[in-house]
C-alpha positions in Angstrom: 19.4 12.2 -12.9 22.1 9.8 -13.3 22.9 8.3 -9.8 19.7 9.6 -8.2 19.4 6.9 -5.4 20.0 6.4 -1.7 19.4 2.6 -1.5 19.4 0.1 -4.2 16.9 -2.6 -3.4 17.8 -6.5 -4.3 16.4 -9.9 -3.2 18.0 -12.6 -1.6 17.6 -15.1 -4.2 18.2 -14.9 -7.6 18.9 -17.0 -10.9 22.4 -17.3 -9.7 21.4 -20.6 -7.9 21.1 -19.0 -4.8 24.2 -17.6 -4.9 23.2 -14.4 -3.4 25.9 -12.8 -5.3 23.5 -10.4 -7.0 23.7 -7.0 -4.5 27.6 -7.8 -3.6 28.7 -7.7 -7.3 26.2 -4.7 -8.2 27.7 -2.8 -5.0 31.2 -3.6 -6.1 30.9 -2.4 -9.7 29.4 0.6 -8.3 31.9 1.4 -5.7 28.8 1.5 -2.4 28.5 -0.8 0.6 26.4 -3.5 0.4 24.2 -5.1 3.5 23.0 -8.2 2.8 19.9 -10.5 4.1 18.2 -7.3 5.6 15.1 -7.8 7.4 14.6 -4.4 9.1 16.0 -0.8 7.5 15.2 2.4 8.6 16.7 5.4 6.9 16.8 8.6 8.3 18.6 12.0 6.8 21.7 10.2 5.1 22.3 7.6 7.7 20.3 3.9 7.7 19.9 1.2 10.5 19.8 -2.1 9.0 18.9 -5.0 11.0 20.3 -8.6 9.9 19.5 -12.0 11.6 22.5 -13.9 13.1 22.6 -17.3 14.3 21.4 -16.3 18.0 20.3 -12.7 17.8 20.3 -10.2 15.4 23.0 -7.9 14.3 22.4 -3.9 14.1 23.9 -2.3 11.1 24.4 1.5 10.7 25.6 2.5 7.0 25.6 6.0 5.1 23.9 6.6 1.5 23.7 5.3 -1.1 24.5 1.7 -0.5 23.1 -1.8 -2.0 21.0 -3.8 0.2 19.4 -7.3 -0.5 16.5 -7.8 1.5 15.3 -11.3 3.4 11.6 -12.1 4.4 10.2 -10.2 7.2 11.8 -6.8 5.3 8.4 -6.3 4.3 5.1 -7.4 3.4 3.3 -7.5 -0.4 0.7 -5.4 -0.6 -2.2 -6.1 -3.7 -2.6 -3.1 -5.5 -6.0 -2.0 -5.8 -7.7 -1.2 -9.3 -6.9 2.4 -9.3 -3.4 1.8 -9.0 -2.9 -1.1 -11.7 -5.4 1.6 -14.4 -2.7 4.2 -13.6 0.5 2.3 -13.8 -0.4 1.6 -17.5 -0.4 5.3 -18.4 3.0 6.0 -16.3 6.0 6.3 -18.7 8.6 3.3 -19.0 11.9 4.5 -19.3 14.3 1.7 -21.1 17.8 2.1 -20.3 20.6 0.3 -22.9 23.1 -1.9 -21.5 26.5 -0.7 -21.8 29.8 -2.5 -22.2 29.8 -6.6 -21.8 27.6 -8.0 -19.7 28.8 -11.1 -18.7 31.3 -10.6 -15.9 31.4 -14.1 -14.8 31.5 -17.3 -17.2 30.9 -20.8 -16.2 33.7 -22.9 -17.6 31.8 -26.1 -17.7 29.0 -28.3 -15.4 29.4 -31.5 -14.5 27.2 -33.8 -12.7 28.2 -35.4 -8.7 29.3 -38.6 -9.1 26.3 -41.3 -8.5 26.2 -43.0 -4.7 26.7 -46.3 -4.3 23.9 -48.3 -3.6 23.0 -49.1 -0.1 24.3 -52.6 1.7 21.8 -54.3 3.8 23.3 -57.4 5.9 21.9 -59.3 8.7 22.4 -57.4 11.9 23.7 -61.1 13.1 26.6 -61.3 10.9 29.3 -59.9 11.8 31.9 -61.2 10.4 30.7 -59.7 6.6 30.2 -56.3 8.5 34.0 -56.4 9.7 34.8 -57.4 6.4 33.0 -54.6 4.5 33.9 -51.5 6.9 37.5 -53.0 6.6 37.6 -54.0 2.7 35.1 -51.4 1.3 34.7 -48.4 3.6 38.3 -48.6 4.7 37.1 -47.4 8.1 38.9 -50.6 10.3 
């Protein structure tokens, strides 16, 4: 069924350079909440508890199905699958869905590169005078 789902599963990082803009834009186009950073959900009946770290605690979240959530270490823990289960995931159908409509919702208008540093000054912690004269002339701090 189209739009079978209670919780739509994401990672924290992505190809977006870390942009972690992945689960906010997929919650947005499809019109659910989105909790990011997750590292504890519990869903019971049509209601989930999601807890997020915080600087200095943790933050307890309470959101109704469906929603988008994108999950941070400590959500949970890989498991290896055993032999069994790799011989029958090759016989378990593969259903391809086709893209619809444009993908590209965002386009990066051009890159350019920070400009280089300068290179580092050492002077003689005796002289003063060319320290003065530098954080005046060069830094423009004095």
């Amino acid at each position: 069924k189209k739009n079978s789902y209670d919780v739509i599963l994401t990672g924290r990082e992505s190809i977006d350079y870390n942009g972690a803009q992945v689960a906010p834009m997929l919650a947005e186009l499809l019109g659910l909440p989105c909790v990011t950073v997750a590292t504890k959900l519990d869903i019971a009946g049509s209601e989930a508890t999601v807890e997020r770290e915080i600087d200095g605690g943790k933050e307890v979240l309470s959101v109704k199905t469906p929603f988008v959530l994108s999950a941070q270490k400590g959500m949970a823990e890989p498991r290896i699958p055993n032999m069994r289960g790799i011989m029958s995931a090759r016989t378990k159908p593969l259903q391809v869905m086709e893209l619809a409509g444009d993908a590209r919702l965002t386009e990066s208008v051009y890159y350019e590169q920070p400009p280089a540093k300068q290179a580092v000054k050492l002077i003689d912690p005796n002289n003063v005078e060319e320290l003065v004269n530098l954080l005046h002339n060069e830094a423009k701090i004095i």
